[in-house]
C-alpha positions in Angstrom: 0.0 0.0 0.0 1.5 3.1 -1.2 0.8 6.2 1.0 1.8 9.9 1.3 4.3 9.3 3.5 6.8 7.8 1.0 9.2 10.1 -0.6 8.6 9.1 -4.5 5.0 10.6 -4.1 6.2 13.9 -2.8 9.3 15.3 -5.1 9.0 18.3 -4.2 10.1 16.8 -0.2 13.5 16.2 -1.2 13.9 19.8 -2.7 12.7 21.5 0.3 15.0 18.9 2.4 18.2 20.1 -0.3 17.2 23.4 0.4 17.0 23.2 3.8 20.7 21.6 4.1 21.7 23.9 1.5 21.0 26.8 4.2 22.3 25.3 7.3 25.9 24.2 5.2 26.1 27.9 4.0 25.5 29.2 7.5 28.2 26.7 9.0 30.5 27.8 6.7 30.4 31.2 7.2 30.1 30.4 11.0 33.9 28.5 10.5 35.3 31.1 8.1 34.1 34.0 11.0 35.9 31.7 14.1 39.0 30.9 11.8 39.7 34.0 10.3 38.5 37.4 12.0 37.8 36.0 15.7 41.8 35.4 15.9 42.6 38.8 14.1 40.2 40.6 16.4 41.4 39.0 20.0 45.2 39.4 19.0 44.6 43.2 17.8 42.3 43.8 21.1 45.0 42.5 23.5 47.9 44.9 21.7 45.6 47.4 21.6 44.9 47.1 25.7 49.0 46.9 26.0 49.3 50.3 24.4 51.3 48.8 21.5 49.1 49.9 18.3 48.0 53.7 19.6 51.2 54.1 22.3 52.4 57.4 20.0 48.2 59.2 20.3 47.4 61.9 22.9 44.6 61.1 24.5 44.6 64.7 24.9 44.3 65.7 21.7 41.7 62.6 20.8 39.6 63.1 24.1 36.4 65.9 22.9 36.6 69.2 24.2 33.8 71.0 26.2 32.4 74.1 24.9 34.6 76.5 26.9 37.6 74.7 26.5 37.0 75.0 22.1 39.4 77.6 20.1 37.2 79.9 18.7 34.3 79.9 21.3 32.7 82.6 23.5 30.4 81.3 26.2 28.2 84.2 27.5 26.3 82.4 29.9 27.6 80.1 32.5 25.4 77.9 35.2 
């Protein structure tokens, strides 16, 4: 007794299934590729960062923002 169950009487089954692996192989591979390649990268850039061995010649002066009365160029007229 044939039924609907069986794969041969539902084609379209199997290319919903191949889609469906299709999907979760492309979003493993991308999930491998982001672990083996920018993860690494990221953590060994973070940690020299932290050390003060990639910005050790910046100012935080000079980076740090300014407040309004402490600007070239600015007048304040009122202050609290």
């Amino acid at each position: 007794m044939v039924t609907l169950l069986y794969i041969e009487t539902w084609p379209i089954a199997k290319f919903i299934g191949f889609l469906i692996f299709l999907t979760i192989a492309l979003i493993g591979f991308w999930c491998l590729t982001f672990l083996i390649s920018i993860l690494p990268y990221w953590l060994t850039c973070g940690v020299a960062e932290n050390k003060g061995k990639i910005n050790a010649d910046v100012n935080p002066d000079e980076v740090r923002r300014k407040t309004l009365p402490q600007q070239e160029g600015v007048e304040v007229v009122y202050q609290k």
